[in-house]
N, C-alpha and C positions, 0 to 999 in steps of 0.2 A: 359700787365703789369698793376699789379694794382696800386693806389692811395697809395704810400708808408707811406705818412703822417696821412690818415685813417685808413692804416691796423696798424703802428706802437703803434696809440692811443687804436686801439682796443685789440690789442693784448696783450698791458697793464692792459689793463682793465680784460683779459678772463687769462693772464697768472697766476697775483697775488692770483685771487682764486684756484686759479689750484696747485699752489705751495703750499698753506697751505692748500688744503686740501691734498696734497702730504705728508710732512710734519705731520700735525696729524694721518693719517692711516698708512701712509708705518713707518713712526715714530714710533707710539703706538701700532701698531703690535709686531712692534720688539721687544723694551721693553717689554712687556705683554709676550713677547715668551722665552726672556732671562732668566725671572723667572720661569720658567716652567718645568721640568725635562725630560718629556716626549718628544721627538722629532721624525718625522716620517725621514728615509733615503731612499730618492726617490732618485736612482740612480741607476747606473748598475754599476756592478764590475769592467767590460771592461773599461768604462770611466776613471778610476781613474790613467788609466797609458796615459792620456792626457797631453802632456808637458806643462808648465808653459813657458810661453813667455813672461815677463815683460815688452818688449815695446808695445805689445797689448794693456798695460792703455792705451796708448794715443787714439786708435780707441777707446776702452772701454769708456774713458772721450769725446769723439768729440759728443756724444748723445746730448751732450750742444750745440753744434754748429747746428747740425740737426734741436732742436726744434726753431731754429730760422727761416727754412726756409719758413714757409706761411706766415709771412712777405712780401717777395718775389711774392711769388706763389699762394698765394690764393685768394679768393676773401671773403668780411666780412663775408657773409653765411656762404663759406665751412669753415671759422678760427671756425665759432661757433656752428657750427656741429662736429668740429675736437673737439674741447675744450670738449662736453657734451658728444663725445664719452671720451675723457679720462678721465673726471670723473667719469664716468659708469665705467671704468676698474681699476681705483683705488679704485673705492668704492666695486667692486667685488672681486679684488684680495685682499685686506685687509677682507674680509670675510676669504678667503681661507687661508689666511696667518695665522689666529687664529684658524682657524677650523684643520689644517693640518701646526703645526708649522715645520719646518724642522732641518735640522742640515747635514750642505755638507759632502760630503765621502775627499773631499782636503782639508789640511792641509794649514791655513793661510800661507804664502811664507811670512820669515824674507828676504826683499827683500836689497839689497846694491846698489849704483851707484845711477848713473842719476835720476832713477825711485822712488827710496826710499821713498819720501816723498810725492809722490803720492800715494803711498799702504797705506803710514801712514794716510793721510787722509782719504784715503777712510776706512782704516780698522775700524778707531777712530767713520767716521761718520756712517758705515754700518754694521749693527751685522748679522749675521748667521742663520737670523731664516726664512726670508722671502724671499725663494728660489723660491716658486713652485705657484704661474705661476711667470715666468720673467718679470718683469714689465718693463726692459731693453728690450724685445724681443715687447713688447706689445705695449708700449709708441712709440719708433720707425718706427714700420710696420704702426701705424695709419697716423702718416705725412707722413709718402712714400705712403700711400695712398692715402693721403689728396692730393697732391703734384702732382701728376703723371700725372695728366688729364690735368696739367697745364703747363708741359713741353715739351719740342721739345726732340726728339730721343735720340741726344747725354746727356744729363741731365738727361734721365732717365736709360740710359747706367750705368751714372756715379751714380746718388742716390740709382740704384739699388743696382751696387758693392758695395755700400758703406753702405745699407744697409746687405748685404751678411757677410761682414767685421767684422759690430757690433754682427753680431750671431754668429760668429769663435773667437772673442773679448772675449764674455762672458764666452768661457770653455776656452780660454789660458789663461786668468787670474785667473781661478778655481773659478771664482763668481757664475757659475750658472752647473748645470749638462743637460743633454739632453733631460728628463721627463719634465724640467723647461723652457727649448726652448719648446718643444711642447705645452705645456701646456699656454705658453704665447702666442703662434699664435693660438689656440685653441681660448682664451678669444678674440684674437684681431678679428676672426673672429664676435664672438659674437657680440662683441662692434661696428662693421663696418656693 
């Protein structure tokens, strides 16, 4: 177990850069791509009759609980090794995302119930152009990375499933296609 009160300060410290540079590329990608007319459709035909399952937001959104776990589990090295891998892959995938703007084969879900206002948010804060690689697939796999070597059996049982989850999350909620999963463990290798 590490020092909770060291890792919480540090992780402050490495998270806030990380966010904004979140923030301006996955941001200004998007934008930049919204204006653009020309969009690539990396997908397969097959995919498209992938059901929509609404309660997947919630695994699709727990990616926020995930980034909390080297908190926990890691030690200030690996937090800061973990941190400069995820900027290496935001700052790559924001490459890719201008160079190969996308546009999904799934139709936004006018969603109703429970969930609605979670679509809503997400639809309001996330546009359509920066599919390919998944930065949901990539961001993810780097903490269960980070993570792994610092857990007992059953914890890695579970973060595995639960990363498993978040890659079945991303096509029922129609966020991402399967060129886009590949493509994001593809980078995460890179990054790792």
């Amino acid at each position: 177990m590490y020092s909770l009160k060291n890792n919480s300060l540090l992780y402050l410290k490495l998270a806030l850069p990380l966010f904004l540079l979140f923030v301006v590329i996955y941001g200004g990608a998007n934008w930049f791509n919204s204006l653009r007319e020309d969009h690539f459709h990396l997908y397969f035909q097959r995919e498209l009759v992938i059901p929509f399952i609404p309660e997947m937001i919630l695994v699709y959104l727990s990616i926020q609980l995930l980034f909390i776990l080297p908190v926990v589990h890691c030690s200030s090295l690996d937090m800061t090794i973990l941190a400069k891998r995820m900027a290496i892959a935001i700052i790559l995938a924001g490459i890719i995302f201008v160079i190969f703007p996308t546009q999904p084969g799934f139709l936004r879900q006018d969603t109703t119930g429970s969930f609605q206002w979670l679509f809503a948010t997400l639809y309001s804060l996330d546009k359509e152009h920066n599919l390919f690689p998944s930065l949901h697939i990539t961001l993810s796999t780097l903490v269960i990375i980070a993570i792994l070597k610092n857990v007992n059996s059953l914890l890695r049982f579970i973060y595995l499933a639960w990363l498993l989850a978040l890659y079945l999350s991303v096509l029922l909620v129609h966020q991402h296609h399967i060129p886009d999963i590949i493509a994001g463990l593809i980078l995460t290798y890179i990054c790792a």
